[in-house]
C-alpha positions in Angstrom: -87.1 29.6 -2.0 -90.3 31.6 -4.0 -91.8 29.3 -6.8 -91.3 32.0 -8.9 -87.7 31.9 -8.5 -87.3 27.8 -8.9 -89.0 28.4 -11.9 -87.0 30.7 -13.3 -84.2 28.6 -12.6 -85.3 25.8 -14.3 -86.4 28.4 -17.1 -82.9 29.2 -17.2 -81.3 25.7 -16.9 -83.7 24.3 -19.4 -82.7 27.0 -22.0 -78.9 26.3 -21.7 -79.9 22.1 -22.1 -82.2 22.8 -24.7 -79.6 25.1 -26.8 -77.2 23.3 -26.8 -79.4 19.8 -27.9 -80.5 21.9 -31.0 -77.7 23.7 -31.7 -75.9 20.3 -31.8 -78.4 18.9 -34.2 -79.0 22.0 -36.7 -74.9 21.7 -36.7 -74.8 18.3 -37.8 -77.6 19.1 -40.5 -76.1 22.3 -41.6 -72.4 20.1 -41.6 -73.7 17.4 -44.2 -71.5 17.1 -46.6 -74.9 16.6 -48.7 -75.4 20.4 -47.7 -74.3 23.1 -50.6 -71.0 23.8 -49.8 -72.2 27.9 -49.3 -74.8 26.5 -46.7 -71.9 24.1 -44.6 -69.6 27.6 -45.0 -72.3 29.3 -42.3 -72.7 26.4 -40.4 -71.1 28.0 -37.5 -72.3 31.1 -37.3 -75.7 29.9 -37.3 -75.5 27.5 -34.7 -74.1 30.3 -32.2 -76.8 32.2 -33.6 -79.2 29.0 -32.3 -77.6 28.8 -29.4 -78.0 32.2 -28.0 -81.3 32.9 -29.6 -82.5 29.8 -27.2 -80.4 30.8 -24.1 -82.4 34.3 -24.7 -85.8 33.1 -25.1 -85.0 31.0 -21.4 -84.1 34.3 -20.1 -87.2 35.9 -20.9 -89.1 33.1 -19.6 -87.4 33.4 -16.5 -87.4 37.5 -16.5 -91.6 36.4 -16.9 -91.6 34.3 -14.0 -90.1 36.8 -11.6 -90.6 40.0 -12.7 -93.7 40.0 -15.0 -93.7 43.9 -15.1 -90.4 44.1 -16.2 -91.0 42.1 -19.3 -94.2 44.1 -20.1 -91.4 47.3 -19.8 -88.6 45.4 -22.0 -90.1 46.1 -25.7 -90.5 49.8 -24.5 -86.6 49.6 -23.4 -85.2 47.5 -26.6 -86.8 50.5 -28.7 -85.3 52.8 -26.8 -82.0 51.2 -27.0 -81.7 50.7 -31.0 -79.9 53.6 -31.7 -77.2 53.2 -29.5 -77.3 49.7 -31.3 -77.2 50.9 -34.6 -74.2 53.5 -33.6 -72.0 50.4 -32.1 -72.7 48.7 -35.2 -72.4 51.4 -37.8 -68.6 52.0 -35.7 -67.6 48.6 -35.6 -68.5 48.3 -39.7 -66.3 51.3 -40.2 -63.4 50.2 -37.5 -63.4 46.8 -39.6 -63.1 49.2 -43.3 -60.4 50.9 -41.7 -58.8 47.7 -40.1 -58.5 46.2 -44.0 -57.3 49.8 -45.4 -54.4 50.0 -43.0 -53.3 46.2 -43.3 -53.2 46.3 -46.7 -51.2 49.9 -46.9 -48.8 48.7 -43.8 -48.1 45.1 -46.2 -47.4 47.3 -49.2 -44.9 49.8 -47.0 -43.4 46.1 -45.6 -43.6 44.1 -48.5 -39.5 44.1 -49.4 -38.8 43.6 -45.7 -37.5 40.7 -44.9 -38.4 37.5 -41.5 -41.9 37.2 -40.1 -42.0 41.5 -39.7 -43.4 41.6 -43.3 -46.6 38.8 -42.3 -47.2 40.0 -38.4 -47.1 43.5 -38.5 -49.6 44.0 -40.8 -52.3 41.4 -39.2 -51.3 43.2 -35.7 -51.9 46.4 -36.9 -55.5 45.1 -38.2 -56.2 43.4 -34.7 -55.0 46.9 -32.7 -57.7 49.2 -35.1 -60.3 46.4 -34.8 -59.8 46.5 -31.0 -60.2 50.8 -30.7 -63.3 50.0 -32.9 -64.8 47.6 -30.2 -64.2 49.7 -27.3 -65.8 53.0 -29.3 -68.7 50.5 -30.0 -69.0 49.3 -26.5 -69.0 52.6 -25.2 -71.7 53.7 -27.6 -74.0 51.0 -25.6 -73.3 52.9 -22.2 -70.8 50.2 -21.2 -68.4 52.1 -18.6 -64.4 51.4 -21.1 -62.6 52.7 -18.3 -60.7 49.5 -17.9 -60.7 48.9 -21.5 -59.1 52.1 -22.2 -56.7 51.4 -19.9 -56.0 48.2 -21.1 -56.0 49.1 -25.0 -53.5 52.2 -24.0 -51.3 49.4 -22.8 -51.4 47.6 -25.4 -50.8 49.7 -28.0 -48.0 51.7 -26.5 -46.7 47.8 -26.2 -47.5 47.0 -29.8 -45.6 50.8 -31.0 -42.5 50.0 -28.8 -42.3 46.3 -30.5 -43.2 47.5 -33.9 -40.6 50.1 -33.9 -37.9 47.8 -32.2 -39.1 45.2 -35.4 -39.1 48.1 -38.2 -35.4 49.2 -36.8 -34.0 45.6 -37.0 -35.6 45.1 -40.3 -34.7 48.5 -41.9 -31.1 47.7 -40.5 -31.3 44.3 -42.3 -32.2 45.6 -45.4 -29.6 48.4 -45.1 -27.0 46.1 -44.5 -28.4 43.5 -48.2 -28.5 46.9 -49.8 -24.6 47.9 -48.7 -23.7 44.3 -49.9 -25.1 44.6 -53.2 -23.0 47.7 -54.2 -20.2 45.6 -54.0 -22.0 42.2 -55.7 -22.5 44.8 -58.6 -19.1 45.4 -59.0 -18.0 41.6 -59.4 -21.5 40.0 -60.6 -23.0 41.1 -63.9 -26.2 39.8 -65.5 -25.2 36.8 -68.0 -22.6 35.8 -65.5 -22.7 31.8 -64.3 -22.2 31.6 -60.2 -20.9 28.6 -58.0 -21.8 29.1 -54.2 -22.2 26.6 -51.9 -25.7 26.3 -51.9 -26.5 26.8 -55.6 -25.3 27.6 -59.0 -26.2 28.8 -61.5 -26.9 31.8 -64.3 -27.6 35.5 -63.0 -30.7 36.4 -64.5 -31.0 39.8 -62.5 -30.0 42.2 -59.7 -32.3 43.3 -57.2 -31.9 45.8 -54.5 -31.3 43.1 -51.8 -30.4 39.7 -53.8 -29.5 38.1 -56.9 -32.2 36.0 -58.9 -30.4 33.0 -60.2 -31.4 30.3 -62.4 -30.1 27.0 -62.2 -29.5 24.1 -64.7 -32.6 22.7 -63.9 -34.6 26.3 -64.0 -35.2 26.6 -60.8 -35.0 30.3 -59.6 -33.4 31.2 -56.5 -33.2 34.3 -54.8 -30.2 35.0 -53.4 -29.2 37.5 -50.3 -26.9 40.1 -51.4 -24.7 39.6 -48.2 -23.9 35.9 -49.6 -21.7 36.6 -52.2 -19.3 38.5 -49.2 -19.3 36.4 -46.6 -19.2 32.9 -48.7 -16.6 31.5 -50.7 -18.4 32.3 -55.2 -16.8 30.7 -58.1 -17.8 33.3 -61.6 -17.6 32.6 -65.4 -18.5 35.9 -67.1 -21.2 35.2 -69.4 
């Protein structure tokens, strides 16, 4: 084997040793609990940026080793490739804006629905637009997404089906506490004291989907509207 090539092995080896030797000791010192606690908060980040600013710097030492030309060429080539930097980035900023915007708005349209639905749909629907960010950002670099594409199109027709099969069962949920509380409105008025099985207590108000009960010891409890029909309730009109 060349020298060249041996050296840039060790080049290359050495970086990887040496990363992770510092990275380890800037994490401890950045970890202190002596540090400011905004300083231990970006401990992490920092030592990946350690890390891989050292692996780099062994790369180039190796790229030096066998191909000096090629590192005279590679300023010339990172200039040249800062605006398709700067696009990824600027797409990846706005895919993350938009990410937030549509969680927030699909957690407001979910927030009466009851389960998990209400918790997961809204951080999967983040995770889906934060994904079709990354591909548009890769692709800005001249990565080939062909695969990616393919892959995100599967998931997201995945994620639709689910998220549709979810909203149905939890719209049919609700439909169903909604039906119930016409008839709770007809026995149950507010003022009224309640005996189920599982609390009791002073109706305090009617909601669209349950009761809000207080008990003797003030504790409110919330109570399903479908309740009241299929268990056994004890009421003293108020």
């Amino acid at each position: 084997m060349d020298n060249r090539w041996i050296l840039a092995v060790i080049a290359v080896a050495g970086g990887f040793v040496l990363a992770g030797v510092v990275s380890r000791v800037v994490g401890s010192w950045l970890g202190n609990e002596r540090r400011p606690d905004a300083l231990r908060e970006v401990a992490t980040p920092l030592v990946s940026l350690v890390f891989w600013g050292i692996v780099v710097a062994g790369l180039l030492v190796a790229l030096g080793f066998v191909d000096p030309e090629a590192l005279d060429q590679l300023p010339e080539d990172l200039i040249a490739y800062v605006p398709r930097v700067i696009a990824a980035a600027i797409l990846f900023i706005l895919g993350n804006v938009i990410a937030s915007l549509v969680e927030t708005a699909v957690a407001r349209a979910l927030s009466r629905t009851p389960g998990s639905i209400k918790v997961t749909a809204p951080r999967a629907v983040r995770y889906l637009v934060l994904s079709l960010a990354g591909v548009l950002a890769i692709s800005q670099l001249g990565i080939d997404t062909t695969i990616l594409n393919m892959l995100v199109g599967s998931v997201l027709f995945a994620f639709s089906l689910g998220f549709a099969l979810l909203l149905g069962f939890g719209a049919r949920g609700v439909g169903g506490q909604v039906a119930a509380g016409r008839a709770v409105r007809r026995l149950i008025q507010i003022g009224d004291t309640i005996e189920l099985a599982s609390v009791s207590g002073a109706v305090v108000e009617l909601h669209a989907v349950s009761v809000e009960v207080v008990d003797p010891q003030g504790h409110v409890h919330l109570v399903p509207n479908d309740t009241f029909v299929s268990d056994l309730v004890r009421i003293e009109r108020g």
